[in-house]
N, C-alpha and C positions, 0 to 999 in steps of 0.2 A: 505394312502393319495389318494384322485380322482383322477383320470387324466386325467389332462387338455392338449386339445391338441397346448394350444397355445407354452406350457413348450418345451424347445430342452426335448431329450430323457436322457440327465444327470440330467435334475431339476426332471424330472417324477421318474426315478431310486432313488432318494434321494441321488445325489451326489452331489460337487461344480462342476464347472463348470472345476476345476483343475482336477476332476478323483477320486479324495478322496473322500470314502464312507462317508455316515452322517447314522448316528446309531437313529432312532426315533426319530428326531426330524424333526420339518417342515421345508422344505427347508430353507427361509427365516428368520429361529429365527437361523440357521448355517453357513449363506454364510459369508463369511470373508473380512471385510471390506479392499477396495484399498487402501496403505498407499500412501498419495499424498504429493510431496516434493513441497514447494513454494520455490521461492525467486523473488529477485526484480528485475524489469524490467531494461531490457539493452535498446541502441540505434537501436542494431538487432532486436531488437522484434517488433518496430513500427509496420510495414506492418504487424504481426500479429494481434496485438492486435487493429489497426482498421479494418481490416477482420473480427475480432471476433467482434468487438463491434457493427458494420454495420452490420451484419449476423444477429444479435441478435434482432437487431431495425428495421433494414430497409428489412429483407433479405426474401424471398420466402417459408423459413420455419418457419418465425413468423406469416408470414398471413394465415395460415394453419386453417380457420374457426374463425378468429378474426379479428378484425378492428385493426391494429394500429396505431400509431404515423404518419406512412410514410402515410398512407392513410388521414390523416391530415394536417400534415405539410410533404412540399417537402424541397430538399434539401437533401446533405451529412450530417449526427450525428458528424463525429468524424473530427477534423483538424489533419491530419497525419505533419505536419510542427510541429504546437503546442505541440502537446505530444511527437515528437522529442527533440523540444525547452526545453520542463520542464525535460523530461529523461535527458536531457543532463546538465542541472541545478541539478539536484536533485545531480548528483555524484558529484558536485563543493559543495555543500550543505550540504553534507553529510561530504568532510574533513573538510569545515567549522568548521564545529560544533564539528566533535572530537575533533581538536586545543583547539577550546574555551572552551569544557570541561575540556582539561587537563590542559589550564592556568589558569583558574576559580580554579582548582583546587590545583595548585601550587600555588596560591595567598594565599587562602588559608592554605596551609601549611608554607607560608612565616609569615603571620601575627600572628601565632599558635606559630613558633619559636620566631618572634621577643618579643611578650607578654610574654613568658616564660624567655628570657634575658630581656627584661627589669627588671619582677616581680623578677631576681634572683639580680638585680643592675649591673648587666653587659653590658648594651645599656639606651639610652635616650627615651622620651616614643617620638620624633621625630620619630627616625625611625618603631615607631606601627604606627602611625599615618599614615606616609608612606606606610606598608605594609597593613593599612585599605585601604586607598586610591586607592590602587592599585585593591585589594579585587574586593571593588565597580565599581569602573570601568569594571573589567573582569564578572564581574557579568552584568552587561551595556550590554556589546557586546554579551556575551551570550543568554541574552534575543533578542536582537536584534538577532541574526542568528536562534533561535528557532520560530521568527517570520517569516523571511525569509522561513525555513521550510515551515510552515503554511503556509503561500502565495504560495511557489513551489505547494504543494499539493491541493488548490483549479484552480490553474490555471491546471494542472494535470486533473482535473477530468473536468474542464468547457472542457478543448481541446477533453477529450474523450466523451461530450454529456452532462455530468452533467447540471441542470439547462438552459437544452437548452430555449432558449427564440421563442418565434411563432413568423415565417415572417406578414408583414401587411396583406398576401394572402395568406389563405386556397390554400389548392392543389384544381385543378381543378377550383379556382374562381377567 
């Protein structure tokens, strides 16, 4: 392999970066990808995650030989209130919706028994109708909170910049 002197002296050696030899092959078909854990954002992260997303759009290492956004439109990208607001919605939204899942689904299984005693002549078909009724319903509010959802998460992304809209006044006009 050439060497290159932009390489640390572990890439030029054919090693990883951990000290572990690489046997013939090129660096790069060897290096061993970072395993990255996600999860979902908390209330503490706010001031992160608009740092990051200001950094990204507005910050001194995006104009680095580009025109961006900020060179266009003035103003802050992200509402640090806003994406608290929806973080803090999302976790009410989230038990939401397992409830609703588990009564939808207990509905469900109620209307599953009731049709089985009826079909066996052991209940009246009142009470399927009843346990359809209910069904529908929990099926209702379900939808309803899976929309809820949806709404939490475009509001979520408008607070961190998404579909930013332009002021009447270009920067600098």
């Amino acid at each position: 392999m050439p060497s290159d002197p932009q390489l640390p002296d572990q890439q030029r050696s054919g090693q990883q970066l951990s000290g572990k030899p690489v046997s013939g092959k090129p660096v790069l078909d060897t290096m061993v990808p970072v395993a990255l854990q996600f999860r979902l954002a908390r209330l503490d992260d706010v001031a992160a995650i608009v740092a990051l997303v200001e950094s990204a759009y507005r910050g001194d290492a995006a104009r680095e030989g580009w025109t961006t956004e900020a060179d266009l439109i003035g103003g802050q990208r992200t509402d640090a209130g806003a994406v608290a607001d929806a973080l803090a919605q999302r976790g009410t939204i989230d038990e939401q919706l397992a409830a609703q899942q588990a009564l939808t689904a207990a509905s469900a299984n109620a209307l599953r028994l009731s049709t089985a005693r009826y079909e066996q002549g052991s209940d009246t078909y009142l009470n399927v109708l009843i346990a359809q009724r209910a069904l529908y319903s929990a099926r209702q509010t379900l939808v309803a909170s899976q929309l809820a959802e949806s709404i939490n998460l475009v509001t979520l992304y408008a607070a961190l910049g998404g579909g930013l809209n332009a002021p009447a006044t270009p920067v600098g006009g």
